[in-house]
C-alpha positions as CSV (number, residue, x, y, z in Angstrom):
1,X,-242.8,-91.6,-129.9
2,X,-241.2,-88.6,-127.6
3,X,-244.5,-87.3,-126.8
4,X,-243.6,-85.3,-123.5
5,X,-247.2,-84.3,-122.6
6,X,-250.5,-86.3,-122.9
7,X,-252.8,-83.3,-124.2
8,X,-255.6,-85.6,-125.4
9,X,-256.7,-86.5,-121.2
10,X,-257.7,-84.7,-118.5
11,X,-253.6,-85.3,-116.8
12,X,-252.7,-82.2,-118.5
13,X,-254.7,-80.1,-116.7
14,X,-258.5,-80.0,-117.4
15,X,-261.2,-80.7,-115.2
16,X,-262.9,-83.2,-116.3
17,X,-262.4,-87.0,-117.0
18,X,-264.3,-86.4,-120.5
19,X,-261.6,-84.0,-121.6
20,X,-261.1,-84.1,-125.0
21,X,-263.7,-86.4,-125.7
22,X,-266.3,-83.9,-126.8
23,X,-267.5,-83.8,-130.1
24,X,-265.9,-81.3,-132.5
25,X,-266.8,-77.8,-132.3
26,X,-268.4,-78.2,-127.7
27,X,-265.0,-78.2,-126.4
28,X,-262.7,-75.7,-126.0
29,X,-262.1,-72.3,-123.1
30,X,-265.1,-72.6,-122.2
31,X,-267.0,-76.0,-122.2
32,X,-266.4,-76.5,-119.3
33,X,-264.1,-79.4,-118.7
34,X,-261.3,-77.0,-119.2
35,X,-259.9,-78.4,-122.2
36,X,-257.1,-77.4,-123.3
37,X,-256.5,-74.1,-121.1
38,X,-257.2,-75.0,-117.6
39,X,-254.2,-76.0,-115.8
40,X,-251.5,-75.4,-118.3
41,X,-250.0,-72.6,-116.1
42,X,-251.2,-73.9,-112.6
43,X,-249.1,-77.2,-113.2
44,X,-246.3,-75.5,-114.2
45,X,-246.4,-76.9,-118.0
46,X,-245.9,-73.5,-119.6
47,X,-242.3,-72.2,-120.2
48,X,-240.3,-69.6,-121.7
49,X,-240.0,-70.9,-125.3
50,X,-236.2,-69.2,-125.6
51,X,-235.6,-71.6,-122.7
52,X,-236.5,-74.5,-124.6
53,X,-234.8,-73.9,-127.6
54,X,-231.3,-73.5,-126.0
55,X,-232.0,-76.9,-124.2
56,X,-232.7,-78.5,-128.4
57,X,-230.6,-77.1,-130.9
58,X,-231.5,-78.1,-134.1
59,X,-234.7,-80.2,-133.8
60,X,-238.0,-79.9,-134.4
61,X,-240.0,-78.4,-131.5
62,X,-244.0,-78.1,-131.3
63,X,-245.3,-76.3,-129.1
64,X,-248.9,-76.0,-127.4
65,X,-250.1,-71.9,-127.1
66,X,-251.6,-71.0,-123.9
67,X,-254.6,-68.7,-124.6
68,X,-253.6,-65.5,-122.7
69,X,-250.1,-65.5,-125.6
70,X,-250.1,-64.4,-128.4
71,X,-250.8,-66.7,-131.3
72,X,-248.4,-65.1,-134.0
73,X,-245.5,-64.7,-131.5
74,X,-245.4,-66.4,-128.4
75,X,-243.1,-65.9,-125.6
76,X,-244.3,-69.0,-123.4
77,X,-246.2,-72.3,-124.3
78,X,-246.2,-75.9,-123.2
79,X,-243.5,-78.2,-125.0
80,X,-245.2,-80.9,-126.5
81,X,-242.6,-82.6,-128.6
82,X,-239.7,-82.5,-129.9
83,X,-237.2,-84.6,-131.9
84,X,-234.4,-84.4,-134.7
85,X,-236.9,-86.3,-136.8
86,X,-239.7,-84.3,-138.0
87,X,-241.6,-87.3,-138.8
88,X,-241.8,-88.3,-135.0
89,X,-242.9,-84.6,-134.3
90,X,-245.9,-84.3,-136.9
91,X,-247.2,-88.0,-136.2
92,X,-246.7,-86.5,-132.5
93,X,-249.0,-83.5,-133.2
94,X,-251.8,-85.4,-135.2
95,X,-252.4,-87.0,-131.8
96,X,-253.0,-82.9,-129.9
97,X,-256.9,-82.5,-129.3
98,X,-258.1,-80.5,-132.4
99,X,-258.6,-77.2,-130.5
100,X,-255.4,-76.3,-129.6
101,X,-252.5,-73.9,-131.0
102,X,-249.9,-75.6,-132.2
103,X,-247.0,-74.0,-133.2
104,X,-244.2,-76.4,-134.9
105,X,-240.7,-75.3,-136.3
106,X,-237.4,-76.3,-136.9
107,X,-235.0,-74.9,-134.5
108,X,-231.8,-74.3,-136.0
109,X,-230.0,-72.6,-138.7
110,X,-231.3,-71.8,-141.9
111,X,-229.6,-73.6,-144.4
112,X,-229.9,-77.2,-142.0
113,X,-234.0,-76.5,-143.1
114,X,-232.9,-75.3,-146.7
115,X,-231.1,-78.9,-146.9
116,X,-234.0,-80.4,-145.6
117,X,-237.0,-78.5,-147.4
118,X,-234.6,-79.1,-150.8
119,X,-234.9,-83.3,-150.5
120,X,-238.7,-82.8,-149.7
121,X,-238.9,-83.0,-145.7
C-alpha cells in the first residue's frame, strides 16, 4: 500500500510514544503528545500542494492539513498518499489517526473523474 507517511506513530512528528493511541475525543493540538500538529513543519513534511500535483498527474492524492492552513483551501499540507488507484488511496486514509484533515481528490482533468464517477468509482 503506497502509504508515504506513518501518521498513526509518534515518527511523524509528535512527542510522545503514545501518539495516537489516545482514546477518541483526548488527542488532538493540544493533548499534549503533539498529535497530529507537532512536527509536521519542523521535519520538513509539509509542502506546497501545487508542487505535488505537478509531480502526479492524474492520480488520486490525500493530503494531511496542517492546523495553521486553511481547511477549505489549502496552499500547503503533508502528502500522505497517493496512487492512480483510488482504492489504494481511501484504504490508505482509513488508516490516518481520526483527528486529522484530510483532504482527498482526484488530480486530473475533469472528464477522466466524469468517466470514473459514471462506472461507480
Amino acid at each position: 500500500m503506497p502509504v508515504m507517511i506513518n501518521l498513526t506513530s509518534a515518527d511523524h512528528g509528535g512527542t510522545s510514544s503514545a501518539c495516537g493511541k489516545s482514546e477518541h475525543g483526548t488527542c488532538g493540538p493540544d493533548c499534549g503528545c503533539g498529535c497530529p500538529y507537532t512536527g509536521l513543519r519542523a521535519q520538513g513534511h509539509v509542502e506546497s500542494i501545487a508542487a505535488v500535483e505537478a509531480r502526479y498527474p492524474g492520480e488520486w492524492l490525500a493530503f494531511v492539513i496542517p492546523p495553521d492552513e486553511d481547511e477549505d483551501a489549502p496552499e500547503q499540507g503533508v502528502l500522505v498518499v497517493h496512487s492512480a488507484n483510488d482504492h489504494e488511496v481511501w484504504e490508505a486514509v482509513n488508516r490516518v489517526t481520526f483527528n486529522q484533515v484530510v483532504h482527498v481528490y482526484f488530480n486530473g482533468p475533469l472528464d477522466a473523474y466524469l468517466a470514473w464517477a459514471e462506472v461507480g468509482g
